[in-house]
N, C-alpha and C positions, 0 to 999 in steps of 0.2 A: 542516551547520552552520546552514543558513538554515531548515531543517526544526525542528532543536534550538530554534534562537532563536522561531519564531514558538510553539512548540508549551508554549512558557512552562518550558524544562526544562534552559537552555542550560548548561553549564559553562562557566567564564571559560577564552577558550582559555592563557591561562597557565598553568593549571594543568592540561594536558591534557602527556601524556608520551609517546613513540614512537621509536624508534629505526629506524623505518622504512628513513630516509631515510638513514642509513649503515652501518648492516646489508644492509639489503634482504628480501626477501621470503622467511623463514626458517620458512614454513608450523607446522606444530603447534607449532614449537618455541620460533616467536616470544612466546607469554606471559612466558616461562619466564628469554628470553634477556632483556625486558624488565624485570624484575621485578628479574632478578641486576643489572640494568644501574643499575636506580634506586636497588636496596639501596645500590651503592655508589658514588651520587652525592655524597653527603654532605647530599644537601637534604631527606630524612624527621626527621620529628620528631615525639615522641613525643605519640599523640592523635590525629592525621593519619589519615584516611580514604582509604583508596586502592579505588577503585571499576573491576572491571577486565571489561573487556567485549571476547569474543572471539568474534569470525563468523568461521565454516567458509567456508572458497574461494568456494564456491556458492551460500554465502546461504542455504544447507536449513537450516542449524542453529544456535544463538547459545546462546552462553553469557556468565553474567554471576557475579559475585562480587565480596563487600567484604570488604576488611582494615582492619585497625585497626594504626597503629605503634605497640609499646611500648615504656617506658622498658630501662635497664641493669635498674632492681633493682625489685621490690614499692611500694618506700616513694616512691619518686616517680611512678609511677602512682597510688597510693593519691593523694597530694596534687595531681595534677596531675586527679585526676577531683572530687576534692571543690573546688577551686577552680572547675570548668567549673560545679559546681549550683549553688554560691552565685551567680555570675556569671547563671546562668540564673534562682535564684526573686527574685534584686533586680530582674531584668528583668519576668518575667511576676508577681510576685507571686502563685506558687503555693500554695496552702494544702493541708495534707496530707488533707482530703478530698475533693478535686476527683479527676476520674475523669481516666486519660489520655484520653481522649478529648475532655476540656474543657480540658485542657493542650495537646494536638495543635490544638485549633481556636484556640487564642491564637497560635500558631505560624506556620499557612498562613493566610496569605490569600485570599479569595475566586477561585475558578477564572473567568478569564475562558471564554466561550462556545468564541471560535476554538481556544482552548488546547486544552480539553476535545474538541472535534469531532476537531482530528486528531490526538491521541493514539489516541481510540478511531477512527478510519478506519485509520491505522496497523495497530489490531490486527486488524480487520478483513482490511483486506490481508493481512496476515500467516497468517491462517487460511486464506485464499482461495488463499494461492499452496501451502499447506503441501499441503493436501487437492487441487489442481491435480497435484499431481508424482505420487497416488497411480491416475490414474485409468490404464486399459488403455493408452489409443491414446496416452496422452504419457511411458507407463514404455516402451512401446514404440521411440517418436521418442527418448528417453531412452540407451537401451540401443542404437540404431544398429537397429533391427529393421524401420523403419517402412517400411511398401510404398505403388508407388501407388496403392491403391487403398485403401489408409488416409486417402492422402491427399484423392483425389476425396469421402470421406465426410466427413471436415473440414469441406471446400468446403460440399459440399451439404447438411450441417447447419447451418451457421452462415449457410447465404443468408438464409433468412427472418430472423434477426434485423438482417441487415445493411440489408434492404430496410426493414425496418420503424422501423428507428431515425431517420431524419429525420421519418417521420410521427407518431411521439408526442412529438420534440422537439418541432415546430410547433404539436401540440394542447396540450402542454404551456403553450408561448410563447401561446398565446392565450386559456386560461385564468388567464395572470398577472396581475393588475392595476400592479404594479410596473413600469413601462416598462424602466427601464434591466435588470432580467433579463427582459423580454419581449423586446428588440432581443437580449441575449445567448442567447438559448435559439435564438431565430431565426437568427442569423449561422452557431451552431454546428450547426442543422440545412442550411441553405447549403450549407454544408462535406462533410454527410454523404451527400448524397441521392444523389451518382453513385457511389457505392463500389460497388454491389452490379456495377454493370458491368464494372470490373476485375476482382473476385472469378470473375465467369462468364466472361471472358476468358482466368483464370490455367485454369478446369477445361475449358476446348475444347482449350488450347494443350499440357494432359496428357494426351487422349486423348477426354474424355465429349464429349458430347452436349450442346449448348444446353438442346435440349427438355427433356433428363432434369434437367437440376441445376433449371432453372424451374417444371417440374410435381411435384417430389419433394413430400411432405408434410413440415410441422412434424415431429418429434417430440416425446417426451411433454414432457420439458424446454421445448423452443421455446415449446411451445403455454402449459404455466404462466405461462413469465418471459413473453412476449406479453401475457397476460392480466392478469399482475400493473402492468407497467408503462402501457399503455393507462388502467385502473381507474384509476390514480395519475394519469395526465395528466389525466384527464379531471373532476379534482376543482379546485374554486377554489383559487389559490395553491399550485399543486404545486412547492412549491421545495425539498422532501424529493429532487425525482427528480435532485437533484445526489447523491447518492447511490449513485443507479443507473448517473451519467455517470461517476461516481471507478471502480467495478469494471472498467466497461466500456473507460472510456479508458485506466484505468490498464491493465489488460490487453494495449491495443495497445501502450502506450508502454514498457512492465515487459518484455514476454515474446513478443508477436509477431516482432521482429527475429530472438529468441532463435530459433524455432522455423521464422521464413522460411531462414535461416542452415544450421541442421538436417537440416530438407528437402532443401534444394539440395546438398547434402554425400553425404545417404545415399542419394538417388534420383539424383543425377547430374544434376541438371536447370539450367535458363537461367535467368536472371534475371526472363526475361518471363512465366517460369510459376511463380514465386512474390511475383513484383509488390502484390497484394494486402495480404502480411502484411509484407513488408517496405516497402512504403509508410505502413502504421500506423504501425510500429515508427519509421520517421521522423518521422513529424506530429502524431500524437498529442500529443508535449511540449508545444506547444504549447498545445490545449487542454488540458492539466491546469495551464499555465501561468495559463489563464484563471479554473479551476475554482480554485485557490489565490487570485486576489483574490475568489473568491466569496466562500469559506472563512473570508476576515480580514475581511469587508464588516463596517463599524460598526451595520448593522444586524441583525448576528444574535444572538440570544438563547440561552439553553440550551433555552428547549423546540421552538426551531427547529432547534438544532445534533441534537438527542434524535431527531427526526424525520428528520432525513437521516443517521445511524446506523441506523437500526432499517432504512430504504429499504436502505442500502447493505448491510446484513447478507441482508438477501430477495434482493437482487437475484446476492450473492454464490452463496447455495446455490442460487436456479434457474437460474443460471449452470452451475454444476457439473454438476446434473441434466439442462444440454441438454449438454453433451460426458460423459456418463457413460452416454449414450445410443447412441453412437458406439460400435460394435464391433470 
């Protein structure tokens, strides 16, 4: 709801309907049972929009749909719709050659920036996690398959981005001239610089090698998103690489838990050997906590918000390309 409300798209929660909560959790069938349930509330009426939105268990799939309530018979439809256009060309003063399109823009009002930004990071995400479920090593973790030695390749893929993410925060933070996100960029590199230690504690404590997870090379992925994000710190005003923090953090905050959880299930393992990702999976909120007053900041613009979409969409797919790496 606090997501709805900021993103400029809220429904009054009055007019929201659920049976949740005295039914209970009645999977595929709940549309179906709500829908009979509201026909015969007595409170539809004729005109009434009913806009019905239904997520799969898991969050892989969503579906949406609009209905329209009609009257008993033709004839009060017929007059119940010619009543809504008068009602509407006294308002907008429509003229029959104006194009809808100049009739739609009488209608909406101006998109605020924040609005606009995370509707589209939303969809962003949404792609990022879709194309996530498709890769080997997480159909794998997915389906109960995953070994450790699936797992030791995780590790040792994702160290170099993990080491390198406090030092293009900080080049970042010191390209800003904005103080108040120079001190932000800064605290959140703070935060990040000792993780990579944990992460090489969780791969001694499965079995590797210090030396091996510390000397492994980038792969092809690492080495891109590496090079894409550095390039970006290292430009005046890089406040687009909020962007790159919403994939990255969100990532820990979204799906690390999920997958520390996972591990320790299929491989049998301890707490202290999956520490790493279930520590994200904890703290992360936090910063996306922070990253969402960035988001609403009075000072961002559309061709600011434009510019950390387009970060966050690069930073998504060489995301992908460094775990799609991983065999």
């Amino acid at each position: 709801m606090e997501l709805l409300d900021k993103a400029g798209c809220m429904i009054p929660e009055e007019k929201w309907f659920t049976n949740l909560y005295t039914r209970g959790n009645t999977g595929c069938a709940s549309i179906y049972l709500m829908l009979e349930e509201l026909f015969h509330s007595g409170n539809l009426k004729p005109g009434q929009k009913i806009f019905c939105f239904i997520p799969e268990s898991g969050r892989f799939t969503t579906a949406y749909m609009m209905l329209t309530v009609v009257g008993s018979g033709k004839q009060e439809t017929r007059e119940m719709e010619k009543h809504e256009v008068e009602i509407q060309n006294s308002k907008l003063k429509i003229s029959p050659s104006e194009t809808l399109r100049e009739q739609n823009s009488k209608l909406a009002p101006a998109e605020l920036p924040s609005e606009y930004l995370l509707r589209q990071l939303a969809l962003v995400w949404l792609e990022f996690e879709r194309k996530l479920r498709s890769l080997p090593m997480l159909r794998r973790l997915h389906r109960g398959e995953f070994t450790l030695e699936d797992y030791k390749a995780l590790l040792r893929n994702l160290r170099p981005q993990v080491v390198e993410g406090a030092r293009w925060i900080a080049r970042a933070a010191s390209n800003m001239s904005d103080f108040r996100l120079r001190s932000t960029f800064i605290g959140h590199a703070q935060d990040e610089h000792r993780d990579f230690q944990m992460l090489e504690r969780n791969y001694v404590a499965v079995g590797g090698e210090l030396e091996e997870i510390v000397e492994a090379e980038k792969n092809l992925g690492s080495e891109a998103l590496s090079a894409f994000i550095f390039h970006q710190a290292s430009r005046e005003n890089p406040v687009d690489l909020i962007g790159s923090m919403f994939i990255i953090e969100g990532l820990g905050n979204n799906l690390a838990a999920q997958w520390a959880a996972q591990i320790k299930q299929t491989l049998s393992l301890k707490d202290e050997q999956v520490s790493f990702l279930a520590y994200h999976g904890a703290n992360d909120e936090a910063h996306i906590g922070k990253l969402n007053d960035i988001l609403n900041a009075e000072w961002m613009t559309m061709e600011i918000a434009q510019r950390i979409v387009k970060t966050a969409q690069v930073t998504a797919r060489l995301y992908l390309m460094q775990l799609e790496e991983i065999r």
